[in-house]
ROSE-558002 format. One record per residue (C-alpha): residue in one letter; x, y, z. Coordinates in steps of 0.25 Angstrom, whole numbers, padded with zeros to 4 digits, always signed. Layout:
AXYZ ...
REM end
This chain:
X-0964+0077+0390 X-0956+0069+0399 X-0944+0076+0406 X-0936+0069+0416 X-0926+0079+0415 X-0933+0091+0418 X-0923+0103+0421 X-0911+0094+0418 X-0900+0104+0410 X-0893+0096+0401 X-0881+0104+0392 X-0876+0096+0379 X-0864+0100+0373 X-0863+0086+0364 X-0864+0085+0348 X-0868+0074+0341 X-0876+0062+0348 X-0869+0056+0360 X-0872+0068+0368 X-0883+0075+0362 X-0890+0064+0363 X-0889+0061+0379 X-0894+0076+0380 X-0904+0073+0371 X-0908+0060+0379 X-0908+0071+0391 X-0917+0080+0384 X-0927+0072+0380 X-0928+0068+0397 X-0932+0081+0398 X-0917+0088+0399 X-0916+0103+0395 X-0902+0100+0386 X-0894+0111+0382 X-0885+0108+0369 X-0872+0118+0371 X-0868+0118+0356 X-0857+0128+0349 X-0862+0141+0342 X-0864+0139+0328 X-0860+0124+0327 X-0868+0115+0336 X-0867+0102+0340 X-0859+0095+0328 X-0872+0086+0328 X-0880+0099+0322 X-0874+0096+0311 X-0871+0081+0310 X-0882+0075+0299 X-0887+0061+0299 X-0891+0058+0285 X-0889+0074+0281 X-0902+0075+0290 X-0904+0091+0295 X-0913+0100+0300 X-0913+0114+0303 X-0899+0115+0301 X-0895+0104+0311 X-0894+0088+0308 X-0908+0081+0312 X-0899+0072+0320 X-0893+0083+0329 X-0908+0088+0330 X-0912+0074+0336 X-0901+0073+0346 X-0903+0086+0352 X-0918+0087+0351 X-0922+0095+0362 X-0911+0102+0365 X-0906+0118+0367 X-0894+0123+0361 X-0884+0132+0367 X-0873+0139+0359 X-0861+0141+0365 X-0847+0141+0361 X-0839+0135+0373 X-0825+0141+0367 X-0832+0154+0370 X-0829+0158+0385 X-0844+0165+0386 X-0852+0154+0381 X-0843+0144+0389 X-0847+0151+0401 X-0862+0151+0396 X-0859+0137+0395 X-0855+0135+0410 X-0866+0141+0414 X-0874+0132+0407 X-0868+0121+0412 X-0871+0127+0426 X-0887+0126+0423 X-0884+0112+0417 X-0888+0098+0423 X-0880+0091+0412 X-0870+0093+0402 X-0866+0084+0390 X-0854+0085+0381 X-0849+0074+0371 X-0834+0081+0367 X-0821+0074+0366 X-0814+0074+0380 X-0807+0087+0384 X-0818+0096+0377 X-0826+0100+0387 X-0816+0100+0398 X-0807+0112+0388 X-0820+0121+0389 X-0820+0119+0403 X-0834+0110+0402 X-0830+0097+0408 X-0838+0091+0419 X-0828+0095+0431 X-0826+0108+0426 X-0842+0108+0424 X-0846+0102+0437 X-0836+0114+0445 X-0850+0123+0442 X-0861+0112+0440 X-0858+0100+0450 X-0871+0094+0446 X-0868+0093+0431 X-0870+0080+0425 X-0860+0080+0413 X-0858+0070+0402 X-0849+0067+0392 X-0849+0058+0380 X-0836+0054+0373 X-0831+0042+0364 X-0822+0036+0370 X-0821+0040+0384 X-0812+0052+0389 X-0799+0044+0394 X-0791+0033+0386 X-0787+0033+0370 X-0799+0035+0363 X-0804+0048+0370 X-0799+0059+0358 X-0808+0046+0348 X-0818+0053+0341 X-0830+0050+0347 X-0839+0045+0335 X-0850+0034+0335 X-0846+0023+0323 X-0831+0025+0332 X-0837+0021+0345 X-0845+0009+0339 X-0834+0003+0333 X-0825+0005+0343 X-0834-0001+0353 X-0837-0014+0345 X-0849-0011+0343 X-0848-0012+0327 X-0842-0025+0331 X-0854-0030+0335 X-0862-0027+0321 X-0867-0033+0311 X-0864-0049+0307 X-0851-0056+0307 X-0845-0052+0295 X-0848-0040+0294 X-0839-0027+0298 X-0842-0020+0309 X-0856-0012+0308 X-0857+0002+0315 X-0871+0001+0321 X-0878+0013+0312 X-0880+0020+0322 X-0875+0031+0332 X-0877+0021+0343 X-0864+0025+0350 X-0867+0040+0352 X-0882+0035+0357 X-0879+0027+0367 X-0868+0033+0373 X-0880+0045+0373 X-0888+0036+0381 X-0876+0032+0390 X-0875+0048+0392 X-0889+0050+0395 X-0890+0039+0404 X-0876+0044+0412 X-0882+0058+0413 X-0895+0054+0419 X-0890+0046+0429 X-0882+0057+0433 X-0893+0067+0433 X-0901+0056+0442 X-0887+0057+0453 X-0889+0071+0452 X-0901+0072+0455 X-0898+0064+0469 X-0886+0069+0472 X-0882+0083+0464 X-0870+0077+0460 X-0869+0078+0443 X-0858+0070+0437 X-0851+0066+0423 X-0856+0056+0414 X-0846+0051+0404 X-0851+0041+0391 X-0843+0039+0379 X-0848+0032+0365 X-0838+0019+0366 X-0842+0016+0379 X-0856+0018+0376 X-0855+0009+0366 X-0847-0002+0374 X-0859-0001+0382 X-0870-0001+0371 X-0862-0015+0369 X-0861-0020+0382 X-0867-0032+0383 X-0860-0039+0370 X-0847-0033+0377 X-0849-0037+0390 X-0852-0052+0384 X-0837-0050+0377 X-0830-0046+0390 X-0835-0057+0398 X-0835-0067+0386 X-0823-0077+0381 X-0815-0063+0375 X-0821-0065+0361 X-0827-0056+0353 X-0841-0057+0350 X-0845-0061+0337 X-0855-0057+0327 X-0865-0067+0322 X-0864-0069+0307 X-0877-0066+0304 X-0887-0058+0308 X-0880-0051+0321 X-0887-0044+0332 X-0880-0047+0344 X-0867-0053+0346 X-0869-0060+0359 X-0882-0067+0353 X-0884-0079+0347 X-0895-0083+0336 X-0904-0081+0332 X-0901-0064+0337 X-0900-0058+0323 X-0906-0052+0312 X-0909-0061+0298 X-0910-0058+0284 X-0927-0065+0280 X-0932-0065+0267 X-0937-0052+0265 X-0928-0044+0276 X-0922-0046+0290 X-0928-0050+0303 X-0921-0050+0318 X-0924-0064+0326 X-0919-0060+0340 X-0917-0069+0354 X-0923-0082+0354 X-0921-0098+0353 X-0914-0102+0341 X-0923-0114+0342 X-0936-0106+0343 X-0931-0101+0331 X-0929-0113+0322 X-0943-0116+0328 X-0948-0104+0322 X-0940-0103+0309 X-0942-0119+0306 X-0928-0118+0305 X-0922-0132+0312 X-0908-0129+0311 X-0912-0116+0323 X-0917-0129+0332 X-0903-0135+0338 X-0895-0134+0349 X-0887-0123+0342 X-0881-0111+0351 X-0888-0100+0347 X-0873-0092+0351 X-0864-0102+0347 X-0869-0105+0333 X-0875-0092+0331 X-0871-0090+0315 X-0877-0103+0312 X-0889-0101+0319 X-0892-0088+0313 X-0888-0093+0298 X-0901-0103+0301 X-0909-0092+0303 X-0906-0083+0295 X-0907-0092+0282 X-0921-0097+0289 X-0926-0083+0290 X-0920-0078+0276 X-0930-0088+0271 X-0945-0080+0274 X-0948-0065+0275 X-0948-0056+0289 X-0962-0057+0293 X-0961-0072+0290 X-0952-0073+0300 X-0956-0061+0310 X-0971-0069+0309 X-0965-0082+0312 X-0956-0078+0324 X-0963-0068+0330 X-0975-0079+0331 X-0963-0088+0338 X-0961-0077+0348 X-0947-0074+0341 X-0938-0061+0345 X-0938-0056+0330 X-0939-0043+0323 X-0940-0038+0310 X-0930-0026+0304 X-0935-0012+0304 X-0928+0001+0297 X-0933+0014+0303 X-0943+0015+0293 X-0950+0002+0295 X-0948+0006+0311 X-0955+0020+0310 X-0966+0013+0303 X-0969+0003+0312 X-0981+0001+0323 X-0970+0000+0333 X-0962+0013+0332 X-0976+0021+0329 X-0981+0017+0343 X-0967+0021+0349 X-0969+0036+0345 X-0955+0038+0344 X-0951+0050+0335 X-0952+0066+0336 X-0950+0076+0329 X-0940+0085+0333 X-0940+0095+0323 X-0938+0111+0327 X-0948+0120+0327 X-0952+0126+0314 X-0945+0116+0305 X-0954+0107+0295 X-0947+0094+0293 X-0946+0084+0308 X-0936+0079+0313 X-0939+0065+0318 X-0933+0058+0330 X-0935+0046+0340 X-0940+0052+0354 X-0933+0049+0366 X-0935+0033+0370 X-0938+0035+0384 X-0953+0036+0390 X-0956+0039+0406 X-0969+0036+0410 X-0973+0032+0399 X-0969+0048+0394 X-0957+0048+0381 X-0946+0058+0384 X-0942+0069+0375 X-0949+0080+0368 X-0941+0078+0355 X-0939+0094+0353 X-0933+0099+0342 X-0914+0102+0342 X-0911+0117+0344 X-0903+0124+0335 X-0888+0129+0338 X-0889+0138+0348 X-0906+0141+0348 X-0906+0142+0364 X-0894+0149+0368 X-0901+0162+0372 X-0912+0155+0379 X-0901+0147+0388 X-0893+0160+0388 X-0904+0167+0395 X-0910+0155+0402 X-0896+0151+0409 X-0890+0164+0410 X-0878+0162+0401 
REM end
């Protein structure tokens, strides 16, 4: 196994996804991560269910995220195992907490008071909405920091409501951003000694994730961007960017001529002058009554022959099936030891050298190595 993080001490006192899932991210780098959870309860996420899915007595969702790591039971209203913890934290390279503001600094485990006995901690911190300005007491939550962002804006055709993505997409990527901040703080560290604080939160994550539509609106003539009627994909882009209804299902035509197209599809009124921006709407109305007349392998046959950007509409189980995914070897079975039924989940993206990164071991129970670390780290 791959581990570019060899010897790296990462503590994660997060629940649910944003920051469990940078440590996961650091784990499966090669990062030992320590999860700091409360005697008896856990990470909220132990027992937050997607689809009433469990295992072991925990959700399989909570088993993915923390895939991996060692658990520490500590309750850090009791002055003994905060002292534990601070000598933890001593031992530690990183240290992760997604509370609400003001949390950690009542217990004394903010990153000035942190950095007084560890200077070279690198400390992150995930919140919703920032920790200064109106919004910082706002629940924190996923859906919230979409629609606040716009984002659900953005979705779906003209006239239809705003669409939440149908997925935890905010908590993800502002996991990613954590991850990402952390790392380059440990590469400074490395040079210089010197640790630091890095601070992400889910709305500007998402401003982020959004940044090139956004950007094109701050620089733009002040209007709002508009949704196409039909077929949406991409605000900014013109047709034929989209995906149409055929005959016997859907199909994505992506970037390409307009005219190309009309060539392809026999379809004359594709084959003016037309602004493929400009009269967007009409555009795609002509192709999608052209393509609603024949099936999806009629016209993946015909425009992938024409060397056509298009694709056909997978669900996960047509994708797990097919040729492609097979040859990636993407998923592992993280279930624990001892336990019949898998638990299946992707492995982590990144290859080195041609080497993937992560192990995909199994979620610890509450609390399953806090002898081992007492005895290993003195505590």
């Amino acid at each position: 196994m791959m581990k570019l993080l060899e010897g790296v001490i990462v503590l994660d006192f997060c629940q649910f996804l944003s920051g469990p899932s940078a440590a996961m991210r650091l784990g499966d780098l090669g990062a030992r991560v320590i999860k700091v959870e409360r005697p008896g309860v856990g990470d909220s996420g132990r027992q937050l269910t997607l689809n009433n899915l469990t295992s072991d007595g925990d959700s399989v969702n909570f088993q993915i995220i923390n895939r991996g790591k060692e658990s520490y039971a500590a309750d850090l209203k009791n002055p003994e195992d905060l002292k534990s913890v601070r000598r933890l934290i001593d031992r530690a390279d990183v240290m992760i907490s997604n509370f609400r503001p003001g949390i950690m600094e009542r217990m004394g485990l903010d990153y000035e008071t942190v950095k007084k006995t560890n200077p070279g901690i690198v400390y992150g911190t995930v919140t919703g909405y920032g920790t200064e300005g109106p919004w910082v007491k706002k629940p924190g939550q996923d859906l919230l920091a979409q629609v606040i962002s716009g984002a659900a804006y953005l979705t779906g055709d003209r006239d239809d409501p705003p669409i939440a993505l149908g997925l935890s997409l905010a908590d993800s990527i502002t996991g990613t951003h954590l991850a990402q901040g952390l790392l380059a703080c440990l590469v400074r560290r490395g040079k210089t000694g010197v640790g630091g604080k890095v601070e992400v939160s889910l709305l500007e994550s998402m401003m982020d994730l959004q940044f090139e539509s956004f950007s094109n609106y701050l620089n733009g003539d002040g209007q709002l961007p508009q949704r196409s009627k039909l077929g949406n994909a991409n605000v900014d882009l013109g047709a034929p960017y989209g995906i149409y209804k055929t005959k016997d299902s859907f199909i994505a035509v992506s970037m390409g001529s307009v005219k190309a197209l009309g060539v392809l599809l026999d379809e004359p009124g594709l084959m003016g002058d037309d602004d493929p921006m400009e009269k967007r709407d009409e555009l795609k109305d002509i192709i999608a009554r052209r393509l609603a007349t024949d099936t999806t392998a009629h016209w993946l046959d015909v425009l992938q022959k024409g060397d056509f950007w298009c694709g056909e509409i997978y669900d996960w189980d047509q994708m797990v099936r097919s040729e492609f995914f097979t040859a990636l070897d993407s998923l592992i079975d993280i279930r624990r030891p001892e336990l019949e039924d898998p638990i299946w989940t992707t492995k982590c993206p990144i290859r080195v050298n041609g080497k993937r990164a992560g192990e995909g071991t199994f979620a610890p129970r509450l609390g399953a190595d806090t002898e081992k670390l007492r005895r290993e780290f003195g505590l």
